[in-house]
N, C-alpha and C positions, 0 to 999 in steps of 0.2 A: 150582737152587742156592738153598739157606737163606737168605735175608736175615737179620739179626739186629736186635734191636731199633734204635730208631731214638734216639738220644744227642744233646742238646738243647748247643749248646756257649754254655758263660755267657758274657755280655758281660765284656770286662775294663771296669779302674777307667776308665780314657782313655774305653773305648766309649763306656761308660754317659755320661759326659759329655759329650760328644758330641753322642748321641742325645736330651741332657737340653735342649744347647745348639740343635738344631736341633726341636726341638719345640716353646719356648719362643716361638723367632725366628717360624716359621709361626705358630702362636699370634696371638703382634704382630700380623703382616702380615695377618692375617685380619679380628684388631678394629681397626687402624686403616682397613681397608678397608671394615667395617661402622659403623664411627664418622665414616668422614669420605669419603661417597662422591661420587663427581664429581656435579657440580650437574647432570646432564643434562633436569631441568624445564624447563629453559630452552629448551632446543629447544623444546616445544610451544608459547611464547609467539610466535604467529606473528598474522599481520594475518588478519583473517578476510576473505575473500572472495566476496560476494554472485554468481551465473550467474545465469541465466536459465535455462528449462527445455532449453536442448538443449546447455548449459553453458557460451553465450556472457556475457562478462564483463561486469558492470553495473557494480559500485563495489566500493572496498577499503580499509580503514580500516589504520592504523598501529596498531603495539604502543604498549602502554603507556609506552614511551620514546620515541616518536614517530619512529619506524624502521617503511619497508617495508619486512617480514618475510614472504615469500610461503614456504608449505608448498611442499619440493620433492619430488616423486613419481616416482621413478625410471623410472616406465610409462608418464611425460609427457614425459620427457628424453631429445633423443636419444642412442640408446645410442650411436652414434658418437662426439659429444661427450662420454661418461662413457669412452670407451675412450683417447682422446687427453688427458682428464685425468688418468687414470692413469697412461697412457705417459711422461707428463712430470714429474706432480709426485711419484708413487710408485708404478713402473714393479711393484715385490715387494707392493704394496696386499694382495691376497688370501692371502699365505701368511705375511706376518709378524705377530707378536701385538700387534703395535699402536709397535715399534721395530721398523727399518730397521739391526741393528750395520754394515754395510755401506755404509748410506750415510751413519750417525753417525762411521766411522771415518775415510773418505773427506773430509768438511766439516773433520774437526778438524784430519785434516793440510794441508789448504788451507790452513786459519785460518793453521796454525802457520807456515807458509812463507811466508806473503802478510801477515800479521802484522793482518788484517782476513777478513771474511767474502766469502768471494767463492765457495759452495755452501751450498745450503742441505741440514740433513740431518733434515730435521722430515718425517715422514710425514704423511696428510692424517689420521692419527687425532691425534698428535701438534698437528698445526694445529687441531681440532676444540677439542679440550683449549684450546688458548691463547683460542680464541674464547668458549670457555664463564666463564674466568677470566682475564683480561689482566691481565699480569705485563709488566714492564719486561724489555727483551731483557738478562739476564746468565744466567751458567753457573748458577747457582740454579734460576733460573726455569726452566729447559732441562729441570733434574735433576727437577722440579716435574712438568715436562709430561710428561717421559718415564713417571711412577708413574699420573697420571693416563690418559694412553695405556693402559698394561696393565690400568689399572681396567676404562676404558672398553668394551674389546675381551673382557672378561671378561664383559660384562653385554650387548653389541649384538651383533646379528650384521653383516658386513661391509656389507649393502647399507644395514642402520638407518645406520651411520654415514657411509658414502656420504651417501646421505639428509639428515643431520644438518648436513655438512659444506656441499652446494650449498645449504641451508636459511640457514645461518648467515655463509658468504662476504659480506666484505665486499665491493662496490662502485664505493663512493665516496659523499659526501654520506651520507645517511640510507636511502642502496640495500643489503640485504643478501637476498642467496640469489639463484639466478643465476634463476629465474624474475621477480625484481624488477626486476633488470639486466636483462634477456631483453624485460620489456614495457617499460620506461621506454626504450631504446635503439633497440628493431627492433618495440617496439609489438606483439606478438605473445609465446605462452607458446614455448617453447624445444624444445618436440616437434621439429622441425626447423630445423636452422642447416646455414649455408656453410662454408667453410674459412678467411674472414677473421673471421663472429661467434665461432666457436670459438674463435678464436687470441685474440679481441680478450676473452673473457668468462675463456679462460684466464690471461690475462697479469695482468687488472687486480684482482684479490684479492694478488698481490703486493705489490702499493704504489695502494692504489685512490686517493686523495686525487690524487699525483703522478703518475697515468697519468687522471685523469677525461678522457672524448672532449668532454666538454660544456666544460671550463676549459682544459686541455690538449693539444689536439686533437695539438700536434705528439708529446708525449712519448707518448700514446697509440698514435698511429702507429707510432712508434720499437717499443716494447714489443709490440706487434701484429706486426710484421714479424719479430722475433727468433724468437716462437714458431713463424710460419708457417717460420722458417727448422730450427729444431726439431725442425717436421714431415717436414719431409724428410730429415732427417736420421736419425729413426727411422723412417723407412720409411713413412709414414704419408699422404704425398700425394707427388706431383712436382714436378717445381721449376717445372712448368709451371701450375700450378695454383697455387703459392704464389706466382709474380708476379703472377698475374690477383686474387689475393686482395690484393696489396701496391695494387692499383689502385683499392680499393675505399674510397670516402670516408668520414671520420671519422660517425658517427654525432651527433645533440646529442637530451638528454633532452629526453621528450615525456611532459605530463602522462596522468596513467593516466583510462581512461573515470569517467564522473563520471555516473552514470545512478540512478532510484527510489532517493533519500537514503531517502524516507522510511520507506519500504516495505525496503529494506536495513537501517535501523538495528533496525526491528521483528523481523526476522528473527535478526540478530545477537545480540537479548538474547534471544530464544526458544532461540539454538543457541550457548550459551556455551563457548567455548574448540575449536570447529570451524574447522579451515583455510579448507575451501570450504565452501559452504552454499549447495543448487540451490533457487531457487525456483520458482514457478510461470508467474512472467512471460515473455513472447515482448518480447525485447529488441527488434524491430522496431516493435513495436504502440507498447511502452512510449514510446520515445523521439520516436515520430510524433506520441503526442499529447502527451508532454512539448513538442513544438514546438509542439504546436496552441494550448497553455494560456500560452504566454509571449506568444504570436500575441495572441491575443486579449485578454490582459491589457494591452496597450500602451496600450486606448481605456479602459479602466477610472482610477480614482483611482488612487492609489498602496499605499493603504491596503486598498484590496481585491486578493480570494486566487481560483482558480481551481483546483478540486478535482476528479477525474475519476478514475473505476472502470468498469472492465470486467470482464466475468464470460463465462469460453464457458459455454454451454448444455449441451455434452455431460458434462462431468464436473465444472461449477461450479467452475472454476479459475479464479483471480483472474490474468488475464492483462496487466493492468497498471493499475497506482494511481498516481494523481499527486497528491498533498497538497498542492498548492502552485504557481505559477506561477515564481517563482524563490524565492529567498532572501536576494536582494538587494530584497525588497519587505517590507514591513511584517507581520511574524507567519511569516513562511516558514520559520522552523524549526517551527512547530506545522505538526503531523498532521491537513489539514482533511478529509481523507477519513474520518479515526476520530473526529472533535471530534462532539459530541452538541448536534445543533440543531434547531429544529423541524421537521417537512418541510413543512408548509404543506395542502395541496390534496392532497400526492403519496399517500396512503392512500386516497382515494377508490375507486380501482380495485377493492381486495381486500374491500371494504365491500360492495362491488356482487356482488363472486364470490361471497362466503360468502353474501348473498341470493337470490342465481341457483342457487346451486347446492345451497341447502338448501330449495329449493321456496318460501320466503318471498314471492319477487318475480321477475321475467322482464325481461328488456331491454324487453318491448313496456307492461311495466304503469305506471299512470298515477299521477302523486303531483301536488299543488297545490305549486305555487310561490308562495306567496305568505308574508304576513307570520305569524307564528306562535311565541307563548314556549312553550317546553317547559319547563317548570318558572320556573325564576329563568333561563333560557337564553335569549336573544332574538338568534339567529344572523342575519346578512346575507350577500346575496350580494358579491363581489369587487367590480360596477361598481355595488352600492348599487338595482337594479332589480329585478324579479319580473316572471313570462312566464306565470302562470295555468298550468294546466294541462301535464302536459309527460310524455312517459314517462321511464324510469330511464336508457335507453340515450343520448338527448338532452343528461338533466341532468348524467351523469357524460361526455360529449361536452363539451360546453358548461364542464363545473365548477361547475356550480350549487349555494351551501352550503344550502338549505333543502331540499331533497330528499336529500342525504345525510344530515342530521341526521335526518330522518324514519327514513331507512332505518336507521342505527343505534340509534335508540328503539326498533325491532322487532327487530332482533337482540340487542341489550343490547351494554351498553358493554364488562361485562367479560368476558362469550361472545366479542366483536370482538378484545380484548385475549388476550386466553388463543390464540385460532387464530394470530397475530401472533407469538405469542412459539413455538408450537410450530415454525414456520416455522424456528428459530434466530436470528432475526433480536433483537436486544435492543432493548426498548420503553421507555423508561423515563419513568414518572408524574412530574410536577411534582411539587418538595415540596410545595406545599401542599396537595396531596391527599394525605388520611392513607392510605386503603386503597383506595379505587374508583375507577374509570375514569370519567370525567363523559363527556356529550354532546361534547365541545370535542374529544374525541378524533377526532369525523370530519372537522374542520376544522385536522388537526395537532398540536390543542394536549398533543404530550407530547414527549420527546427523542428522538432516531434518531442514527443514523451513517450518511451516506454510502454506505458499505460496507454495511450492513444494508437500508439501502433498494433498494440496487441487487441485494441477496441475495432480497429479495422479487418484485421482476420476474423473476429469473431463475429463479424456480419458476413464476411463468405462463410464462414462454416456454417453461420443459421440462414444456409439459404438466399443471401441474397439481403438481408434485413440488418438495418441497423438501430439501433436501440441505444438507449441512456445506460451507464453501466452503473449497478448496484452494488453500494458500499456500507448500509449500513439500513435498519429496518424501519426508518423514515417514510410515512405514506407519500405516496407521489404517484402522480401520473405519468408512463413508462410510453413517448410516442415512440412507434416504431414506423418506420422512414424503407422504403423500397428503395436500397442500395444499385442493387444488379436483378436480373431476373434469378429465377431459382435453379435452371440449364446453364446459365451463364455460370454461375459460382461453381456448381460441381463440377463443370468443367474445365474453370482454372484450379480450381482442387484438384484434380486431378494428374493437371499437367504435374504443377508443384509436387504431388506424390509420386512422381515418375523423375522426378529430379536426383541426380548423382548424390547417392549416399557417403555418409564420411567414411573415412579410411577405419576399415575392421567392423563396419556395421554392414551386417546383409540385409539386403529389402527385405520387406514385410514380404513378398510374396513367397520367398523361398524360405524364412524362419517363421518356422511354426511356433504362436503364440504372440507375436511381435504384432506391436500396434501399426497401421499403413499409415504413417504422417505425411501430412503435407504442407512443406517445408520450405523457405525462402531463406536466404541469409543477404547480410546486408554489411560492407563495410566502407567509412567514409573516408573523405579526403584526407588523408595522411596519416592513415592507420591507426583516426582517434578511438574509435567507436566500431565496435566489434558486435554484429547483429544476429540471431536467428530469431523466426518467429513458425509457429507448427500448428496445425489444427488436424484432429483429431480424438476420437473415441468422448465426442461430447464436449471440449475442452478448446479454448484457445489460447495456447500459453509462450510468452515473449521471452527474450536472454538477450540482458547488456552484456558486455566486459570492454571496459575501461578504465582510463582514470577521472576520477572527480574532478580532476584540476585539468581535463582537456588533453593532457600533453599526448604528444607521438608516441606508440608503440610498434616499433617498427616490426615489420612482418605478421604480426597481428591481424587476422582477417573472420568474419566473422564464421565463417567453417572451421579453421582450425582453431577457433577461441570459446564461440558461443554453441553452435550446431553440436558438438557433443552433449551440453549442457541439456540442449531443449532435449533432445534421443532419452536422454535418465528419467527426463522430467517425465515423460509420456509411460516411460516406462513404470515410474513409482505410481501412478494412475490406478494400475493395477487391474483396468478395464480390455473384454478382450478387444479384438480388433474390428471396424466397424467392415460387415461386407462389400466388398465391391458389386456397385449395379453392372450390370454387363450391358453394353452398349448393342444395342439392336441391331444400328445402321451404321453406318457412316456418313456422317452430315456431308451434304454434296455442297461443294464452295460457289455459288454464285459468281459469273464470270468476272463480274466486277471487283469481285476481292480475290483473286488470283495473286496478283501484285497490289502491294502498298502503294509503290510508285509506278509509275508509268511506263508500258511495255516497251517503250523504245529504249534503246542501249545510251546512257548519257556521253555524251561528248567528250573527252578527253578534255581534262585543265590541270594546272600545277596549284594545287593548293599554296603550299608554302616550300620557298618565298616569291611574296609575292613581287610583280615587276617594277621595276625601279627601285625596288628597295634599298635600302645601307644597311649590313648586317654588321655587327661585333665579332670579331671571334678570337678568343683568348689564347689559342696555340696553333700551330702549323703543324702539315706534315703529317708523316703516316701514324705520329704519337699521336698527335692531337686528336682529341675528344671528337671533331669534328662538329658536320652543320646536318638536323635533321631536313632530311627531302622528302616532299609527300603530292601524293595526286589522286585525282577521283575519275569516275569514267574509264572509256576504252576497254578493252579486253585485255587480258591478264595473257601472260605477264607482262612486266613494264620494265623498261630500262632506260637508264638515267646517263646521260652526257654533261660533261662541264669542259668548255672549249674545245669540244669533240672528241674529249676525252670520256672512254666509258669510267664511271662512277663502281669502286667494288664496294662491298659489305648491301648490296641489295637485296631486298626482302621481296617473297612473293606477294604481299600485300599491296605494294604497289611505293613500299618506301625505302629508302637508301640512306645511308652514311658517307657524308661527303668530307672530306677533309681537303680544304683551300690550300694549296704548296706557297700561299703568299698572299698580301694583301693585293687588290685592285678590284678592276673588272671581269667582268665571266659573264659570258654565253652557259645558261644551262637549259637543258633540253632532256624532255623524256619521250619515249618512242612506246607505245600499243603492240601487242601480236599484231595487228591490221597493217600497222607502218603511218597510222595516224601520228600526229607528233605535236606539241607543244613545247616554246622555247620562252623565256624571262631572260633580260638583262639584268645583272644585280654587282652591287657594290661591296666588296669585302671590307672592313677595315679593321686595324690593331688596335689596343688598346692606348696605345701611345697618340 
């Protein structure tokens, strides 16, 4: 059959208006919906929450209106409990557009009969909405929520606003989102609940103030049991199980874990506007030696800090930082794990490596201990003495500052500097050095962190390798960097594990079960900064004790302040002791590293003072404080004349105590075993 053309039939005048009037309308509703859309930003304003690395909970900071707001993650919730809030507060959730006409027709003829509210007809998208804008309860605000509802539902899908709604539930107090509720209550996240937390997490977003378990305990009860009565009634438990839940005592809030402040605030301003945030740390470690560090700070002043890092060996994971002993002490909100202070002694090790390891010098080669300026430099050792003769292995054993200053005059300062910083570890020069590394570098004098020093031991203990240290489960790319060779490291590992133990500790080789550390301690110029740093049984872990404000602690040194600290730490480890390899041979010393310096015996000089000088001296006589006198070279012992007078209070090191009977001129003069002799003219003067 023919079809015939196809005849277009005009709108009448009515239609056309009509069509005019409903294009117009949509139009509106479209720009008012792109002009004024629901504030849903608000949901992501949640408390950030620091884990641990297997995502046990450390610490949790409040929103910016000082509400816990924990992210609620529908794959963390039990789905039972999302099934029984549904059942109750919006049985039609998944099929209607964000209005319930059913159960908004339902409330109104309640209202109307009962001349008050006694049904609610608010969906939980509908509730969502009121939480994002609180509006005073009238018929307005309703007609408010209801536009917002259909906005909402336009733009989320139902589990986002699920989601959005357990994120955002109130309560009670400054409790909002039922994971808040879930750990301040029953102390745990919400993955699994009973049939009384259900009822009781259900009930109390209705009126949370007037139902809190912790002020309330009886009205909370009351509202708990209704729901459980609820449940049975929609089929949902038995009534055998809702009186065993009616038996179940009130809950009262419990503060939430409070573990690495420090270490968690760092992490939060790295990971801005993140719910959870996993870090590197082993919550067990952490909090062991957070007790370790409060332990031990009780004998301390009050004004001093106790600071503690750990590093595993396997993948340089920062497994727990402590900044602080408490923060009920003096500087405890300051970060002493990251604070920039001197290390003292604790760089000697990697001084020794890079000479070991670049053919320079050997553990067995010989360097003089004795008095000696390098340049304008006139370094001492710690207890003020010199031991002649000594090899490299002894002096960095022992901590001897004249032998590592030798050793870094042959490596140079900023060769020494430059391997330091490739390591990633940050170095940082005194201001008052414009550009180069001076001598003083082998005796600490530059800034470190903590955390970088402890990052340098844990490239000797892995071997020789240095790596980026992991703080937090951020992908990245992890270069690792040839430190020292992998004979080089265990070998100054080793020295360091043959190093004198503290007072009342027996080496690992005689105490059965004790971990073999190996140990440096570090203390800096004027007993600010109290160091150990140890590696061992997998682990390389650092110990401040100071104070945050820098000041002197006198007698303070990092053996008898920090080196007990690291010994606990190794020992809460709980790991056995790693084997000692047994040395095969005896590495034979190439003749060239015999001696650091040069086989000739140096010439006899007077360091200080030096000639023509003009000295000060504040007293006279056999009281007087006296003039320190010092010399290098010659053969030992040395003795001192002052206008041919012998000099007493002389030291076998090769130094004396001079005390002037007066101001003037003086002939002084030291004499060798040989009968070598050096003399200086020098000028006394008073202070007058």
């Amino acid at each position: 059959m023919r079809r015939g053309p196809r005849v277009a039939l005009p709108l009448t005048p009515g239609g056309k208006r009509w069509a005019t009037v409903l294009f117009v309308v949509l139009l509106t509703l479209f720009s008012l919906d792109a002009f004024f859309p629901p504030p849903l930003q608000r949901v992501r304003d949640v408390s950030p929450v620091v884990v641990d690395r297997n995502g046990q909970w450390l610490m949790a900071f409040t929103t910016r209106s000082g509400t816990w707001r924990l992210e609620a993650r529908l794959d963390e919730i039990d789905p039972e409990f999302q099934r029984r809030l549904i059942a109750i507060e919006d049985k039609r959730f998944w099929f209607h557009p964000g209005v319930d006409p059913i159960a908004l027709a339902r409330a109104s003829v309640s209202y109307a009969r009962a001349g008050r509210v006694t049904q609610g007809g608010s969906t939980i998208t509908m509730q969502l909405a009121r939480l994002l804008e609180p509006r005073p309860r009238t018929i307005r605000s309703k007609l408010i929520e209801i536009i917002r509802a259909i906005q909402i539902e336009a733009r989320w899908s139902k589990r986002e606003i699920l989601a959005a709604y357990l994120t955002m539930a109130p309560y009670g107090g400054n409790l909002e989102g039922v994971r808040a509720a879930s750990r301040a209550y029953f102390q745990r996240d919400p993955m699994w609940l009973d049939d009384a937390e259900m009822a009781l997490l259900i009930a109390l977003p209705q009126a949370p103030e007037a139902r809190r378990p912790d002020r309330r305990p009886q009205a909370a009860r009351a509202a708990r049991d209704r729901v459980l009565t609820m449940f049975v009634r929609a089929g949902l438990i038995n009534e055998r199980r809702a009186a065993e839940g009616r038996q179940v005592a009130m809950p009262t809030r419990a503060p939430f874990p409070y573990s690495a402040p420090h270490a968690a605030q760092s992490l939060v301003a790295a990971h801005p506007g993140e719910g959870v945030i996993r870090s590197s740390l082993d919550a067990t470690l952490q909090r062991d030696l957070e007790a370790l560090a409060r332990r031990h700070a009780v004998n301390l002043e009050r004004d001093a800090q106790i600071a503690i890092v750990a590093i595993n060996l396997q993948d340089h994971s920062v497994r727990a930082r402590i900044g602080g002993a408490g923060r009920e002490r003096a500087g405890g909100y300051i970060d002493m794990s990251r604070a920039i202070r001197s290390p003292g002694s604790a760089l000697k090790p990697f001084l020794y490596a890079i000479a070991f390891d670049e053919g320079i010098a050997a553990p067995e080669t010989l360097v003089r201990d004795a008095p000696r300026r390098f340049g304008g430099y006139l370094p001492e050792n710690f207890d003020r003495r010199f031991h002649g003769d000594v090899t490299l292995e002894d002096a960095l054993r022992h901590s001897l500052n004249l032998p590592a200053v030798a050793t870094l005059e042959r490596i140079g300062a900023n060769r020494f500097h430059a391997a330091l910083r490739r390591t990633g570890a940050e170095v940082r020069l005194p201001r008052r050095a414009i550009a180069e590394p001076g001598l003083a570098l082998a005796l600490g004098g530059v800034g470190m962190t903590l955390e970088d020093l402890t990052q340098l031991y844990a490239a000797l203990g892995d071997q020789g390798r240095s790596r980026p240290l992991v703080v937090d489960d951020s992908p990245g790319f992890a270069l690792s960097r040839r430190f020292v060779r992998p004979e080089t490291a265990e070998r100054v590992l080793e020295i360091l594990a043959s190093s004198p133990h503290p007072a009342g500790r027996a080496p690992a080789m005689v105490a059965r079960g004790a971990p073999s550390v190996a140990f440096k301690t570090g203390t800096s110029y004027g007993f600010r900064d109290a160091w150990s740093v140890g590696v061992s049984n997998g682990y390389a872990i650092g110990v401040w004790v100071g104070r945050p404000d820098g000041a002197p602690r006198p007698g303070a040194t990092g053996r008898s302040e920090a080196l007990p600290v690291l010994f606990e730490a190794f020992d809460l480890l709980g790991a056995p002791s790693e084997p000692q390899r047994a040395r095969e041979e005896e590495e034979r010393v190439a003749p060239a590293l015999v001696r650091l310096e040069t086989q000739e015996r140096e010439g006899l000089s007077i360091l200080f003072p030096p000639a023509g000088a003009e000295v000060l001296v504040l007293d006279y006589g056999a009281d007087g404080r006296g003039l320190s006198l010092s010399a290098r070279g010659g053969r030992a012992p040395l003795t001192w004349y002052a206008e041919g007078e012998r000099v007493s209070g002389e030291e076998t090191s090769g130094r004396a105590i001079w005390r002037p009977r007066a101001p003037g001129f003086y002939d002084v003069t030291v004499v060798d075993a040989d009968g070598q002799s050096q003399s200086v003219r020098v000028r006394i003067r008073s202070s007058g």
